[in-house]
C-alpha positions in Angstrom: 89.7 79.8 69.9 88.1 77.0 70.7 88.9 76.3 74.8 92.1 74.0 74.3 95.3 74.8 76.2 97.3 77.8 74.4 94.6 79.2 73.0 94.4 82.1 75.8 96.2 82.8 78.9 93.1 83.0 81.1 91.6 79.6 80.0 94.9 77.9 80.3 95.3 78.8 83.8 91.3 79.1 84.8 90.5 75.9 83.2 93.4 74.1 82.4 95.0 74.7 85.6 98.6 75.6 84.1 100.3 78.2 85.9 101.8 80.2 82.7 103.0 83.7 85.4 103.8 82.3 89.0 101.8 80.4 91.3 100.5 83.5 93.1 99.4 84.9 90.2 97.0 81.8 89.2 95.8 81.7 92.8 94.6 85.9 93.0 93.6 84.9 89.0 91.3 82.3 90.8 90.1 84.4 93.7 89.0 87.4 91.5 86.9 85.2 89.5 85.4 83.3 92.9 84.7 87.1 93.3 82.7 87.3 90.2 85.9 89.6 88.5 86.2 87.6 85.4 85.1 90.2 82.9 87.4 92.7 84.6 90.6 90.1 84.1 89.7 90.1 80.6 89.1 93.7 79.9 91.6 95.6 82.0 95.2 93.0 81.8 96.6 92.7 78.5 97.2 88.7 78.5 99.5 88.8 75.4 101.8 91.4 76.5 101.7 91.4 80.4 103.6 93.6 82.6 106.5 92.5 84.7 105.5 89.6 87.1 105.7 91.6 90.0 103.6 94.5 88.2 101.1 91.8 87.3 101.0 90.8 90.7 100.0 94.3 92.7 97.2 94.4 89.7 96.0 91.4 90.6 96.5 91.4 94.6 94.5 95.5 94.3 92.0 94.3 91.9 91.4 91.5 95.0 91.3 93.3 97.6 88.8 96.2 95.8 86.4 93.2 94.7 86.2 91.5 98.3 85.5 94.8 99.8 82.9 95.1 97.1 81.2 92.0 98.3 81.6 92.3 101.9 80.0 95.7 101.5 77.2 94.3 99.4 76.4 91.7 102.5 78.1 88.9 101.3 80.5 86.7 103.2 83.6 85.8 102.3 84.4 82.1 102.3 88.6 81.7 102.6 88.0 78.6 100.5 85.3 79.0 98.5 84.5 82.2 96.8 81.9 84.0 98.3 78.4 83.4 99.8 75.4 84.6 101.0 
């Protein structure tokens, strides 16, 4: 894999900005990796053989929710537009 659109779900829509699920979907895809969950998107949703979109969806909306509360917790303030910061 070398980066190029097709080669994995995540880069398409992270990097290539193609919305391969829903809308919704790229957005919390986007969020969770503002909230430093990249490594969890990789490891815990099986991108070749996802669930049902609205399955997918709850994942993504509790994985989140869990992650913001994370940072809040840890001091950090979230920025609606941004990600997080300090």
């Amino acid at each position: 894999m070398n980066g190029k659109p097709g080669d994995h779900p995540l880069t398409d829509i992270l990097n290539h900005k193609i919305n391969l699920f829903s809308p919704a979907v790229s957005a919390l895809m986007r969020e969770i990796v503002a909230l430093g969950g990249k490594r969890e998107l990789e490891e815990k949703i099986d991108w070749f053989s996802p669930p049902p979109l609205e399955v997918l969806e709850a994942k993504l909306k509790e994985m989140r929710d869990r992650l913001r509360e994370e940072a809040e917790d840890s001091g950090w303030e979230i920025d609606e537009h941004l990600g997080w910061t300090v």
